[in-house]
N, C-alpha and C positions, 0 to 999 in steps of 0.2 A: 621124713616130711620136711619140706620147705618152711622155713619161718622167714618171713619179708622181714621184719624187723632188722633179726640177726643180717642180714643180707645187706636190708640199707645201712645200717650202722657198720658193717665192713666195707661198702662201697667208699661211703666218707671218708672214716678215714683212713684209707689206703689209695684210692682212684686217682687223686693229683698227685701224689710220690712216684707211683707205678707208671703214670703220663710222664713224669719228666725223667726220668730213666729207659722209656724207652724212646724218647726223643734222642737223650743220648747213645744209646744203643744204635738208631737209625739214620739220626739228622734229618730227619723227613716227618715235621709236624704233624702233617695231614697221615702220614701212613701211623706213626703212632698214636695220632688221637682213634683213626680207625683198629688197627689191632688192640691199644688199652678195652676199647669196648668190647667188639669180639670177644676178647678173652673174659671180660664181665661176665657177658652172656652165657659161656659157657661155664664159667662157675656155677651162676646162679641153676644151668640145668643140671648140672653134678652137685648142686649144694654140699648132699652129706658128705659125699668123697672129698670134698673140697674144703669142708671145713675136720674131720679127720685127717687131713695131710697135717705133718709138722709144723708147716709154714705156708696158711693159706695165701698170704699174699707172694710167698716164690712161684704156687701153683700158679696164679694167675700172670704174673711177671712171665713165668716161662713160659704159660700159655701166649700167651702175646709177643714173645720173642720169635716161639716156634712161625706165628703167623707172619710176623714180619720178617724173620727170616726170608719163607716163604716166598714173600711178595719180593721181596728186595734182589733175589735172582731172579724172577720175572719180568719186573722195573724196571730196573737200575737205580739208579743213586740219584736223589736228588735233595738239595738242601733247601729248607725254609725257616725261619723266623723262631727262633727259640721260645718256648714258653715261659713268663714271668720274666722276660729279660734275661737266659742264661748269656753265655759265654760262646759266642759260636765260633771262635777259635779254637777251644778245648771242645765243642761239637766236631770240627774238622777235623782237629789232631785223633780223638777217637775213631775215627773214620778212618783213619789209616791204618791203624791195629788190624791186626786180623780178627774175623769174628769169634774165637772164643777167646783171644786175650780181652778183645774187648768188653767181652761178657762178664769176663771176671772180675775187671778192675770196674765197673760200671757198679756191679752186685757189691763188689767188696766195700766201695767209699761212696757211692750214693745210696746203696741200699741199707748200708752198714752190715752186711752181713760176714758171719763170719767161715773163714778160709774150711771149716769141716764144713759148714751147711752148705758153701758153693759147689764143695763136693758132689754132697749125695744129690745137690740139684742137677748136677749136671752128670749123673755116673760114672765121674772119674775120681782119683785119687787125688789125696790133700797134696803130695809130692807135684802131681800134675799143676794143681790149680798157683800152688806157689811159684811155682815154673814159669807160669801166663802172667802171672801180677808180677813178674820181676822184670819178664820180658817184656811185657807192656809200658812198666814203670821206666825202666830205660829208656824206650822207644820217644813216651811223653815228655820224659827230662830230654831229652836231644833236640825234639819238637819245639818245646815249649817251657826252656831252662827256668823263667820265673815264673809261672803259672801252674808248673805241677800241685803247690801246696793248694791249687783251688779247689783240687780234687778228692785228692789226699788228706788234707787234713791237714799239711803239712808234717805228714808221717812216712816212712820209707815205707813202702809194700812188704 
């Protein structure tokens, strides 16, 4: 059974983290404020399954990646106005990553998650996902030699 409660008090505080990760994820405001919803929507009609996963907010994150994925080889690529004032140079630099480097290092240092969960989120091995955040990590240091720590942490991948 659905409990609205549980649902809005997940919405809150998860919906504006989820929004600006997959801003960075897309670079495309408008497509991420569209898929972060979507992917709401579809929580809220899988509720139990959704709040039974490990990590309800990856379910939804990855629901809304899958969507914007999606759309983005339909699309194409388009940039708009980061949410809260990010960085939309380290929006473009991610945009050069391929998309699952990009997924990774996006989950790893804005989501904070950590390099087993990126895993089982994504069905590949931990060797894999460390592989993507290394490769991605160098990619962004070459890109963007003083601006990796915005991402980062200031931490090596």
């Amino acid at each position: 059974m659905r409990e609205p409660a549980d649902f809005d008090a997940f919405y809150g505080a998860t919906s504006r983290r989820v929004l600006h990760q997959l801003y960075a994820l897309t670079g495309d405001l408008g497509r991420a404020r569209d898929c972060t919803q979507e992917a709401y929507a579809r929580a809220w009609r899988h509720w139990p399954a959704v709040t039974a996963a490990t990590s309800p907010e990856a379910w939804v994150r990855g629901t809304a990646w899958r969507l914007a994925s999606g759309r983005w080889r339909r699309g194409g690529r388009r940039t708009t106005a980061p949410p809260g004032g990010g960085s939309a140079d380290l929006v473009a630099a991610l945009l050069q990553l391929p998309e699952k480097q990009r997924y990774a290092i996006v989950v790893r240092h804005l989501a904070g998650a950590a390099v087993a969960d990126i895993a089982a989120e994504t069905g590949t091995s931990i060797a894999t996902v460390e592989n993507r955040l290394a490769k991605a990590h160098a990619t962004l240091t070459r890109l963007l030699p003083g601006d990796i720590a915005a991402l980062t942490g200031g931490h090596r991948v």
